[in-house]
C-alpha positions as CSV (number, residue, x, y, z in Angstrom):
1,X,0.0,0.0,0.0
2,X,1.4,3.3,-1.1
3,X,0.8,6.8,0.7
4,X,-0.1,9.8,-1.0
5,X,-0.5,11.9,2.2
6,X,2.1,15.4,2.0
7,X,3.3,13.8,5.7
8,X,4.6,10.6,3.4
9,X,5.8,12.8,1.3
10,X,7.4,15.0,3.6
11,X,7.8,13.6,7.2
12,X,8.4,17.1,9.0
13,X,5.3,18.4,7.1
14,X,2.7,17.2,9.9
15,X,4.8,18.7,12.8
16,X,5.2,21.6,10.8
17,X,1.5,22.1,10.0
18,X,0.7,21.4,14.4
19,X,3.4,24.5,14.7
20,X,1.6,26.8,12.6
21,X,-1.8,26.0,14.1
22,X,-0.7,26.0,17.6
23,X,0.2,29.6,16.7
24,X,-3.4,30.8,15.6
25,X,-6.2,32.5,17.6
26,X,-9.6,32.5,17.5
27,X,-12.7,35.1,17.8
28,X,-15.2,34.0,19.9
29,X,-18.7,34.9,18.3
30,X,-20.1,37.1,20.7
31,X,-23.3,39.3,20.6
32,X,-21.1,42.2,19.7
33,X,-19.7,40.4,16.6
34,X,-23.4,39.5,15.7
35,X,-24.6,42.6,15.8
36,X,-22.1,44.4,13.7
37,X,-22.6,41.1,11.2
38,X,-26.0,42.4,11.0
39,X,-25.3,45.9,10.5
40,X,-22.8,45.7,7.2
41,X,-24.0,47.2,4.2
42,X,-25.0,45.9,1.7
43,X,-27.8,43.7,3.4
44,X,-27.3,41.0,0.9
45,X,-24.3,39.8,2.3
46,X,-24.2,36.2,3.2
47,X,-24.5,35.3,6.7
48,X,-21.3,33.8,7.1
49,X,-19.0,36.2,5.1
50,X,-20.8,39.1,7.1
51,X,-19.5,36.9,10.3
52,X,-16.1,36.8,8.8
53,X,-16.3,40.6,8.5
54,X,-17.8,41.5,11.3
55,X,-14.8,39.4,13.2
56,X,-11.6,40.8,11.4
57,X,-12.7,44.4,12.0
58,X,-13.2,43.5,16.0
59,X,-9.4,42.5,16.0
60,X,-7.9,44.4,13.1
61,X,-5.7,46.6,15.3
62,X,-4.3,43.4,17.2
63,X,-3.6,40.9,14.2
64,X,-1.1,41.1,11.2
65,X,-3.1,38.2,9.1
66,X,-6.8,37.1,9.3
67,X,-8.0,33.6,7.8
68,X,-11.0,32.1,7.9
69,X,-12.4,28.8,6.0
């Protein structure tokens, strides 16, 4: 049986990968994030990208990079 995983490929890649996301924060999704979900213009805006939004401009000051998936 063969092993097409990127850690088979490359054996440091998993410990590299548990690095990177030991090194991440989170937003918690608080009524304050909610509400300023709700507010962005325009109103069409998906639920979750307007969550997404709403949760990089809460820590925009404090962050150099903002992912979300």
């Amino acid at each position: 049986m063969t092993c097409d995983a990127p850690a088979c490929a490359e054996p440091t890649a998993v410990l590299q990968a548990q690095r990177a996301v030991s090194r991440l924060g989170t937003v918690p999704l608080s009524r304050t994030v909610l509400s300023a979900a709700a507010a962005l213009q325009p109103p069409a805006s998906r639920t979750l990208d307007a969550v997404h939004v709403a949760s990089a401009l809460a820590v925009w000051q404090a962050v150099r990079a903002f992912v979300t998936y």
